[in-house]
N, C-alpha and C positions, 0 to 999 in steps of 0.2 A: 705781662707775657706778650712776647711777639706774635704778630699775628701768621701762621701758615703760610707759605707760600703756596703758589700756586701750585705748585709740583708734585708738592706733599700732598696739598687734598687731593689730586688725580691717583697719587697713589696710595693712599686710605681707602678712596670713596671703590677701588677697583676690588680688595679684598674683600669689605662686605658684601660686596655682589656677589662675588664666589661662595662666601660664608652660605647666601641668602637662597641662592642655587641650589647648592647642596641641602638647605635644609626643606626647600617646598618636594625635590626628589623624595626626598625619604619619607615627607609624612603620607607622598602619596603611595610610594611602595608598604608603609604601615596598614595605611588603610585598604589594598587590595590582598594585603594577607588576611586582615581582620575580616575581609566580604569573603575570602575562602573558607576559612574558619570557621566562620557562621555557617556558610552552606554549609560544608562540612556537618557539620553540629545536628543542622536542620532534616539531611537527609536521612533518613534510617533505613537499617538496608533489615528483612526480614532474617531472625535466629532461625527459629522453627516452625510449623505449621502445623497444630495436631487440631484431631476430631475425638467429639466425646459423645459419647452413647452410643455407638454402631453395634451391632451386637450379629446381625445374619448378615451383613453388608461385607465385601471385601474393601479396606482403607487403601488398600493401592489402587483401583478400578477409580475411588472416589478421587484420590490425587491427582491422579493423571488431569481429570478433566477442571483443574483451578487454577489458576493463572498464578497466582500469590507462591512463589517456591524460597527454599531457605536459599538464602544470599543474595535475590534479587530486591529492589529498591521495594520499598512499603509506599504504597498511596491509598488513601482513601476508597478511593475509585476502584480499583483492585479489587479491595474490601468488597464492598457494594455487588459489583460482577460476580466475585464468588459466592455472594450469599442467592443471588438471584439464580444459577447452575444451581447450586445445590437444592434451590428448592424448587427448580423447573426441572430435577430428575424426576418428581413425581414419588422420589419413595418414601421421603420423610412429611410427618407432619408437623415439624416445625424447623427453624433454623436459627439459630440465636449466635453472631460470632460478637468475637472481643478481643480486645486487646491488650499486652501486658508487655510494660517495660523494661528490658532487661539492660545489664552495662553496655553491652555489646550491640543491642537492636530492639527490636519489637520480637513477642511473641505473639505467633497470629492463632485464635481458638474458637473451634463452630464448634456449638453443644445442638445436638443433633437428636428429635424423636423420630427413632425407625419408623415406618408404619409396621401394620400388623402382619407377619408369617402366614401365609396361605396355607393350612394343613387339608381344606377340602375345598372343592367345587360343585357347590350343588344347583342342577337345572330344573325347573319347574316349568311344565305344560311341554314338552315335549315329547313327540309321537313319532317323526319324521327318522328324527339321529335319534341313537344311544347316547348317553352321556359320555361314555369314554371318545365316541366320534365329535360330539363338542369338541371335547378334552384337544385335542388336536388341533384343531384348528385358532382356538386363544390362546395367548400369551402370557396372561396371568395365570399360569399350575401352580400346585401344590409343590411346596419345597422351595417356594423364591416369596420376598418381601413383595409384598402389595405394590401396583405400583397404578398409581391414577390416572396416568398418560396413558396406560393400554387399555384403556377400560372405553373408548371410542372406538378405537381399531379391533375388538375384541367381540362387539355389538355387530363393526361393518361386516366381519370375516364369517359371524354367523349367519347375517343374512346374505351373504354371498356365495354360502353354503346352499339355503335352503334354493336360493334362485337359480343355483346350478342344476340343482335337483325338479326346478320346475316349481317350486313352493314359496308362499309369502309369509315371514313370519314377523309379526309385531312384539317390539321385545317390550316390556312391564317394566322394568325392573335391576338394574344392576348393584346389587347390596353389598357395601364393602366388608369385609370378615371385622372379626371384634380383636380384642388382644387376647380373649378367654378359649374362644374356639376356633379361631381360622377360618371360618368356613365364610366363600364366597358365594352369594345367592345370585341367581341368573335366573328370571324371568322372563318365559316368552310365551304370547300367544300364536297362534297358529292359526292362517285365514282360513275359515271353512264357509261351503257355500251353504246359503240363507234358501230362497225361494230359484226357479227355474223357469220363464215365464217364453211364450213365442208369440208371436207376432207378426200378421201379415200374410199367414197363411189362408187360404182360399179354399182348395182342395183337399190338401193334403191335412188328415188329423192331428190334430195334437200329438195323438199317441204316438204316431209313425213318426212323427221328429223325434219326440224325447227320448225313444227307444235307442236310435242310434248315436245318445250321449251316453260318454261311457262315466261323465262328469256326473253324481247324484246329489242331492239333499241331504245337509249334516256329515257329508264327507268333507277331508280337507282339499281347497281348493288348488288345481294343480294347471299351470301356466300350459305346460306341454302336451297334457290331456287335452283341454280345452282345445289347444288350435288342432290336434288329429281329431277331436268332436267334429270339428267346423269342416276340416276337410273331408269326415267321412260325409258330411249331410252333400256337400257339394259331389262326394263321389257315386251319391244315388242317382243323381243328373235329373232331380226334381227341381232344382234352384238353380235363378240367374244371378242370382247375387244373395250374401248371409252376412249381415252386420253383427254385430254384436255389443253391449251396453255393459257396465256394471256401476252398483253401486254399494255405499255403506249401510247396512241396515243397520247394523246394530256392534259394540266392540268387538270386532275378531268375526264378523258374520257379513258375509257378501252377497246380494242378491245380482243373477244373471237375468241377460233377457236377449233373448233371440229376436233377429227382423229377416223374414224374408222376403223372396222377390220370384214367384213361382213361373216357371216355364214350362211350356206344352210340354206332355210327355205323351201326348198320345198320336200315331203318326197312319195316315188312312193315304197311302199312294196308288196311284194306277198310272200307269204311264213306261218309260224306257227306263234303261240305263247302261252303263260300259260296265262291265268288270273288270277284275285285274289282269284276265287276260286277253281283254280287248274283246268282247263278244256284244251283240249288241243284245238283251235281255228284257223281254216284258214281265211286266210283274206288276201285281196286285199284293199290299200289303196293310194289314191291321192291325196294328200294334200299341199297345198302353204297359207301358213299363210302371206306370203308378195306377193301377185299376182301381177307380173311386176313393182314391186317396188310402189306399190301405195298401201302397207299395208292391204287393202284387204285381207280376208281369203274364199279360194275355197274348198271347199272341198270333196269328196266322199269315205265312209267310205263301204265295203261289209265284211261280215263275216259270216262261215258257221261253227256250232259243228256239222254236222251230220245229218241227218234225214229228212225225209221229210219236217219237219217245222224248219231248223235250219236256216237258212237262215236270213241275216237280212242286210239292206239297210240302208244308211244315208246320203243326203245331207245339206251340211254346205255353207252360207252367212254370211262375215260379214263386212258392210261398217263401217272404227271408225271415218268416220269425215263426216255426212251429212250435217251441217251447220258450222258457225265461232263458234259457244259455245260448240264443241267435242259432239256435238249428233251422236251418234255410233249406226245403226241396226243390229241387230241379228237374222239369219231364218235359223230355224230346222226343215228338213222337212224327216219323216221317216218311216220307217216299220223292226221294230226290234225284236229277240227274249230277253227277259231281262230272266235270272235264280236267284231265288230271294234267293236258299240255294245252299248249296253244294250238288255235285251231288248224296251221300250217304244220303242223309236227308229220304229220303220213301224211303220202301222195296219193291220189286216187291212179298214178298210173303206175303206180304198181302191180294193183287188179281194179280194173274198174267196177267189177262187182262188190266191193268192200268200202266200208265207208272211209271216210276222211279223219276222222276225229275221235279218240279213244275218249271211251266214257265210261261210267260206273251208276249205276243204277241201284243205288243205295236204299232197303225199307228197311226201317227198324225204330230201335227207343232207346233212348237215355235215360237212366236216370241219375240222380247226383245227391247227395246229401254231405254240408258241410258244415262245421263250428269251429268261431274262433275258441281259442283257448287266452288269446291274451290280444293285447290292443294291435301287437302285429302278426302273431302266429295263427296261419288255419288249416284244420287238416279236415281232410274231405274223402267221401268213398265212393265210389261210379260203378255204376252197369252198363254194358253195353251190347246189348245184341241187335243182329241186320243181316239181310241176306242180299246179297252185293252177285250182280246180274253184267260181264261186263260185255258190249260188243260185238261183232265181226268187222273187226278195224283194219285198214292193208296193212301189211308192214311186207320187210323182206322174208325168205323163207326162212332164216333164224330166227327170227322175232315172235313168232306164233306164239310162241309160250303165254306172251301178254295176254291172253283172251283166258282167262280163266274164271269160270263160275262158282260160286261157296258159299257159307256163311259163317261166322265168326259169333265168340260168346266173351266178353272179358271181365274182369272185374278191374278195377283200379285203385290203389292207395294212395297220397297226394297230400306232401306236406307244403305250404307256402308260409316265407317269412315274409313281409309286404312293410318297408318304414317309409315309403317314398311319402311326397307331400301330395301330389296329385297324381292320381293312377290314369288318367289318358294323356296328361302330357308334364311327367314329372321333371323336376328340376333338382330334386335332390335326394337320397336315400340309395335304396337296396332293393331286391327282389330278389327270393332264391326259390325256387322249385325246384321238389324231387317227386318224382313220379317213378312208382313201379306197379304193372298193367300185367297181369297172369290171363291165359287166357286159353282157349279153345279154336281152331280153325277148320272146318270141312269142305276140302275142295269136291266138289261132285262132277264138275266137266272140264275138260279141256284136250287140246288137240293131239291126238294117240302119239305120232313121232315124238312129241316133247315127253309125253308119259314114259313111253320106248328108253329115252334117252337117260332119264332119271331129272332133268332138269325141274319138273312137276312130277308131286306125288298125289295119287288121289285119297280121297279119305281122312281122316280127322289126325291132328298134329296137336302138340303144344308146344305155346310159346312165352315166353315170359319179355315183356320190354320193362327197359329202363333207361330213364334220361333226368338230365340236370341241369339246369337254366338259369344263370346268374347274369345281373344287368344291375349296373350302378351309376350312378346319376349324379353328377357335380356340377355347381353354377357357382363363380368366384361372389356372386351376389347372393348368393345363403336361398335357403328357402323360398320356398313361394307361400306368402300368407292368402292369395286372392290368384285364382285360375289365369287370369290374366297380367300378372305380376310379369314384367317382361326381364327374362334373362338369358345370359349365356350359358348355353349347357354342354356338357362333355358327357357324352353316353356311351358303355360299353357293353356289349354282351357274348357270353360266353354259353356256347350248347354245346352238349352231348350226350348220342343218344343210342343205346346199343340192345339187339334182338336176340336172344338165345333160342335156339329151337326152329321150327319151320314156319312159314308164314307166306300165303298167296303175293302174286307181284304188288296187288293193290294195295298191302298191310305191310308192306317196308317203307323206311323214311327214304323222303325226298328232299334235294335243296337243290334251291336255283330260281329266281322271279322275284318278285316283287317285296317277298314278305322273309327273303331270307339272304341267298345270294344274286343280287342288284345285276344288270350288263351280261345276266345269261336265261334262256329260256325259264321258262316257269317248268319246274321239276327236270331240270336238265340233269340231275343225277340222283340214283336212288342204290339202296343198298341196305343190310342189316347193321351197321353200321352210321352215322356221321357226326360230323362236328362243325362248326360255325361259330365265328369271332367277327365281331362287327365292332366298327367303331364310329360316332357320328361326332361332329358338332354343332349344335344348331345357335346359330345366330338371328336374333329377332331383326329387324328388319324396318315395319310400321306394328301398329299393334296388333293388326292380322296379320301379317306376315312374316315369315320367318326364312332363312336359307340355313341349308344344310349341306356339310361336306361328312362325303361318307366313304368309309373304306371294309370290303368284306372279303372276307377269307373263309372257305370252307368246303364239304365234300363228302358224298356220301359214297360206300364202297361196303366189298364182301356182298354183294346180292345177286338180282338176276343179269344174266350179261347182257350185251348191249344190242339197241335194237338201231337200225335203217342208221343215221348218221350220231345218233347219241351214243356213243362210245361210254363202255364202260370201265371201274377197273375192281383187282380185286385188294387194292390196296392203297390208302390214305394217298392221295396223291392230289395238295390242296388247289383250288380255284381262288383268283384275285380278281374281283369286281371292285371300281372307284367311279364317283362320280358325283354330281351335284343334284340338291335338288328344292322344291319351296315345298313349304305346308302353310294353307289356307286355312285360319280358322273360322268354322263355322258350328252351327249346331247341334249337331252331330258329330264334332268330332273334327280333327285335322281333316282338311282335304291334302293328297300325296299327291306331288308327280316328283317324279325321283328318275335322272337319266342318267346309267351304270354303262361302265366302259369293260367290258371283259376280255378273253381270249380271243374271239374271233370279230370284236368289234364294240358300238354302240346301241341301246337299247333304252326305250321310255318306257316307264312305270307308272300307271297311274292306279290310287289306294285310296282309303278313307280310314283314318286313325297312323300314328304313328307306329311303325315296324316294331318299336319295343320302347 
């Protein structure tokens, strides 16, 4: 056989290249349908999703929250995640899934133990709540599946309870219910106090501390009590300072311990001073408000401005614990000169035979008897009789009226709520007083024209007063735990105060000076009648010092008319005082000067304790 040309192999050897083409294509298009196929094959997409054993459970609430749904791809992993939800709901106590193959897919299967149906909730050692008041506040009730997850949050809610309440309470015990009875046990103990111990005291008795904790021995221990304990001891103004300790003595039993730090209470002056309406005043005083450590206050108060009638005398009684329920007496017994304006108020050249200065020569006694009824409420009953001598003061020929002689008899009834933290310079709480005063008056002198006129009646009257005094106390910094806790306070107070019946000029209210309405005379108005609205804010400053912006509104009316330039009226017609002022603190009590801007100008005030 001849051998090929050339030609012909060119044109052979070109076909099987083509042949050879074609067939590497195809086996590689073979083998990327077989790599689909297989995924294909490999992937399985979920049939269905069921749960076995649910019995109080809803199966939809439980689907929602599994990743694994019918039509979506099946993985392992999937698996895994849903078994781990399911048994981090807390309900069941067990979780067992599996898997089963069907033509079409996987069927995905959790064999599921409920826990047990809560049919009761039972609380052991609790005195504070009722159990239905528990009931409320946990999670796990009666009529829902157990669930293990609430059972921390269930504990915290009770004690968040008890510490709202002022109370500590140690739980024992969270018993989960069985399959048989339901019933969930909840054990708590409840802090009570162990021993009450003090310390540091010098003077002052033991007895006279513990008396005024209202905290006792085998009672349960209460957060809220304790710190009004601590403020009452600092509001007897025997201590300079009250620490306080505790510890564990024993399970559920807490022992206290008081430390104090005792300050002079007893105060022997002679010497001057200014009072609040700028007078310059001698005095001699002897005073022990802790007399021999038995809380008792003694005291003798003398003071002379000058003159033949300056002079003025004051004996002080006070027992605070006549019985076990804090019945406290009170006896004031006196002969005092009272100045009821400032010394420029009349002119002597009106008459120069007349003096300058309206006074009140006040003898008589107080008495007082008061109990609390509860850690803030006290109600109190008063006597008061005094036979009140006033003057031959100048005024204009209208004014005479003012010189009237008499004497007065009253009784007083006197409810106070008191929650503040510190009652001489509170930062936070309330104060409410109501006062109603029944009483007796006998004017026996005064000048015939005003008798004439009916202005002045002689002879004996009655009269009933009543008044009402609210002041509330806010610092964006909460309470005061320590006298000297420095904060910002918002003070307001509200008076009102009204006379039925007849009453000498000296026995109507007054406002206006230092202690009521700020930037106007001291008693620049009086009346059967008034009302008074103060507002302060006291910003601290260093830790003695403090400023004060202060705004006063108020006004007394319906009484005697008006004398020399004190205009009166017979109808609400209110006064605006504003201004600033500092408070020094010292041992005694705030030092005041406070300078009020009123009606006809500016005006300094100088005090000791805060207006309210």
């Amino acid at each position: 056989m001849a051998a090929p040309t050339p030609r012909a192999l060119h044109a052979g050897g070109g076909t099987l290249m083509f042949i050879g083409n074609h067939y590497r294509y195809g086996m590689a298009w073979l083998i990327l349908c077989l790599s689909l196929f297989v995924g294909f094959a490999q992937e399985r997409r979920v049939e269905s999703v069921v749960i076995r054993g649910l019995r109080n459970i809803s199966e939809t609430a439980i689907m929602t929250a599994l990743r694994l749904k019918p039509g979506e791809p099946f993985t392992e992993a999937a698996l895994e995640s849903d078994r781990r939800t399911l048994d981090g709901m807390g309900l069941f106590s067990a979780v067992r899934p599996r898997v089963e193959q069907t033509e079409t897919g996987v069927r995905v299967i959790f064999d599921v133990v409920e826990n047990p149906l809560v049919r009761e909730v039972r609380f052991v050692g609790n005195t504070v709540f009722t159990n239905e008041q528990l009931l409320e506040v946990i999670r796990n009730k009666p009529g829902f599946v157990f669930n293990t997850n609430l059972a921390e949050s269930d504990i915290r809610a009770i004690r968040e309870a008890y510490q709202r309440a002022g109370y500590i309470v140690l739980p024992e015990g969270y018993m989960a219910p069985d399959y048989e009875t339901g019933v969930l046990t909840i054990a708590l103990s409840e802090l009570r106090v162990g021993q009450i111990r003090v310390e540091g005291n010098v003077k002052t008795r033991t007895g006279v501390i513990l008396r005024e904790l209202r905290t006792r021995s085998g009672e349960l221990f209460n957060l809220n009590r304790w710190q009004r304990d601590i403020n009452r001891l600092y509001n007897t103004g025997y201590f300079d300072q009250i620490t306080t300790e505790d510890a564990l003595a024993s399970p559920g039993v807490i022992d206290l311990t008081v430390r104090v730090k005792e300050r002079p209470t007893g105060r022997l002056n002679v010497g001057f001073a200014i009072d609040s309406r700028r007078r310059l005043i001698g005095l001699a005083e002897v005073y022990e408000t802790n007399f021999q450590g038995t809380g008792r206050t003694v005291g003798v108060n003398y003071q002379s401005t000058g003159g033949r009638n300056g002079n003025s005398i004051e004996l002080l009684f006070t027992e605070p614990y006549l019985d076990r329920r804090r019945t406290s007496l009170s006896v004031s017994l006196y002969n005092k000169l009272v100045y009821r304006f400032t010394s420029n108020f009349f002119g002597a050249s009106i008459d120069p035979n007349l003096e300058r200065q309206y006074d009140e020569r006040r003898r008589g006694i107080t008495l007082g008897l008061s109990r609390p009824l509860n850690d803030f409420l006290t109600v109190s009953l008063g006597l008061r009789t005094e036979d009140v001598n006033t003057n031959r003061v100048a005024t204009n020929l209208s004014g005479g009226f003012i010189r009237q002689d008499g004497s007065l008899t009253s009784i007083s009834v006197r409810g106070v709520y008191n929650n503040r933290d510190f009652d001489l310079d509170p930062a936070q709480g309330q104060y409410l007083a109501v006062t109603v005063e029944p009483g007796i008056t006998n004017v026996r002198s005064a000048e015939q024209e005003f008798l004439d006129s009916g202005i002045v009646k002689l002879g004996q009257s009655n009269f009933l007063r009543a008044s009402i005094d609210y002041r509330i106390f806010y610092s964006p910094q909460g309470r005061r735990t320590q006298p000297d806790d420095r904060r910002q306070v918002f003070a307001i107070r509200a008076y009102y105060g009204t006379i039925s019946g007849t009453v000498p000029f000296f026995e109507q209210f007054f406002i206006g000076g230092a202690e009521t309405l700020r930037g106007y005379p001291e008693d620049r108005f009086w009346g059967k009648n008034a009302a008074l609205l103060s507002f302060e804010f006291r910003q601290p400053i260093e830790k003695a010092f403090t400023a004060v912006f202060f705004v006063d509104v108020g006004h007394a009316w319906g009484g005697y008319p008006s004398v020399n330039d004190f205009t009166q009226s017979r109808s609400f017609k209110p006064e605006v005082g504003y201004g600033l002022g500092i408070r020094v603190r010292t041992p005694l009590g705030p030092l005041r000067i406070d300078y009020g801007i009123g009606r006809d100008g500016g005006r300094t005030h100088f005090s000791v304790g805060q207006v309210f």
